[in-house]
C-alpha positions, 0 to 999 in steps of 0.5 A: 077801561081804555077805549082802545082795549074796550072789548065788551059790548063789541063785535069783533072779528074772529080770524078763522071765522069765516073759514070754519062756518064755510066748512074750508078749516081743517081739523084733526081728520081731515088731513090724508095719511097713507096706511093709517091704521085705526084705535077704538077706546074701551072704557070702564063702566064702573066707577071705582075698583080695578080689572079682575080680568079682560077678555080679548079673544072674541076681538082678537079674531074680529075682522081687520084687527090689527092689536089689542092693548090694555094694560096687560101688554101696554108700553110703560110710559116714561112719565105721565105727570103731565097726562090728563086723568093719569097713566094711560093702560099702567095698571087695572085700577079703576078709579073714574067712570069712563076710564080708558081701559084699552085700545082696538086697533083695526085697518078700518074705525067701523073694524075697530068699534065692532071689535071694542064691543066684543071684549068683556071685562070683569071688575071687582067694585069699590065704593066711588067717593062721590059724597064730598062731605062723607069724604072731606075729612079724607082730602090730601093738602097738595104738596105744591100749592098752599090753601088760599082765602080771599074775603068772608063771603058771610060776614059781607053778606050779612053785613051789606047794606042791601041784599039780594037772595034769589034763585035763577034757573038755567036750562041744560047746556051740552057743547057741540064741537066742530071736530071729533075727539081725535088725533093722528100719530106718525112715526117719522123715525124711532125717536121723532114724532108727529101728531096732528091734535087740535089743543088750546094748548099745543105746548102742553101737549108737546110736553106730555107726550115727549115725557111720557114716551121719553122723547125729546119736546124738539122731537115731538111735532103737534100741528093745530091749524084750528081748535074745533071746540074748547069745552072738554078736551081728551087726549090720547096717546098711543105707542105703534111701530115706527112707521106706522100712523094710527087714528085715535077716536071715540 
């Protein structure tokens, strides 16, 4: 490796460095919208199955609630090839823990998490495919990519000149970000959009929120001043009247 490029072994100096550990980097929240209107997440507590029935009633009536969407009167999205963890609110299958099965929309975040916990959802449950070697006789060959091998870890193993077998423990390791899972939607007319959503890759989130609402990408309008965390990404999209911003957090 050149010395010029070499990068391994050297301190080097993030731009937004000094920005983010005195506290001064803006992230999703911290830009002002008037007459913003908060989204909680409901998520399932199943694994695998679909929604027999949600009840909304006791929300609806909760303080500072403004709609309830789940997939009963949910907008059906243009495209969500492009959407991580699949369509959002499209139909009541289930299909991993943690599922975003609705959206409380309240004045207040506090209003929206107090109404969230007072939906009940009844699932009927299928058995989760966890168990990789149960399963792998199902797995489906992806249409668009090839199988690829590279090497036979075995037999260079076996046939090494020294070998080294050993077991090495690492402790648990959770990731801390910087900044909530959040995002901020504002309708600038009926066909254009802009969000402020912290993405490594704001392309990608242009991309998919234009195909999924059915927008033009040029319509669609991402600002990311930093990225507060790349461990684990979610994102979420909402459709509200034109006009009208909304918060998106969990």
């Amino acid at each position: 490796m050149s010395e010029r490029v070499k990068t391994i072994g050297e301190g080097i100096s993030r731009i937004d460095g000094i920005l983010k550990v005195t506290g001064k980097a803006t992230y999703t929240m911290d830009f002002p919208v008037s007459n913003v209107a908060y989204g909680f997440l409901v998520k399932s507590e199943i694994a695998s199955g679909k929604i027999l029935d949600i009840d909304t009633s006791a929300a609806e009536k909760s303080a500072g609630v403004v709609a309830i969407i789940t997939h009963k009167n949910s907008l059906k999205i243009a495209s969500g090839k492009a959407v991580r963890g699949g369509a959002m609110l499209q139909d009541a299958n289930i299909n991993f823990f943690g599922q975003n099965i609705g959206i409380v929309v309240a004045e207040t975040f506090e209003q929206a998490r107090a109404a969230a916990r007072l939906i009940k959802v009844k699932y009927e449950k299928t058995e989760a495919k966890t168990d990789f070697e149960k399963s792998k006789m199902q797995a489906v060959k992806l249409k668009d990519r090839e199988d690829h091998l590279r090497g036979d870890v075995e037999t260079a193993f076996q046939n090494a000149e020294f070998k080294l077998d050993e077991i090495y423990n690492t402790p648990i390791e959770h990731h801390n970000p910087m900044a909530p899972h959040s995002t901020i939607a504002f309708w600038e007319s009926d066909d254009k959009l802009t969000l402020y959503n912290e993405s490594q890759a704001v392309n990608g989130v242009q991309g998919a929120v234009a195909g999924a609402l059915g927008l033009k990408p040029e319509n669609v309008h991402v600002i990311t001043p930093h990225v507060g965390g790349g461990f684990l990404e979610h994102r979420h999209v909402a459709e509200f009247p034109p006009g009208a911003p909304a918060r998106l957090g969990r």
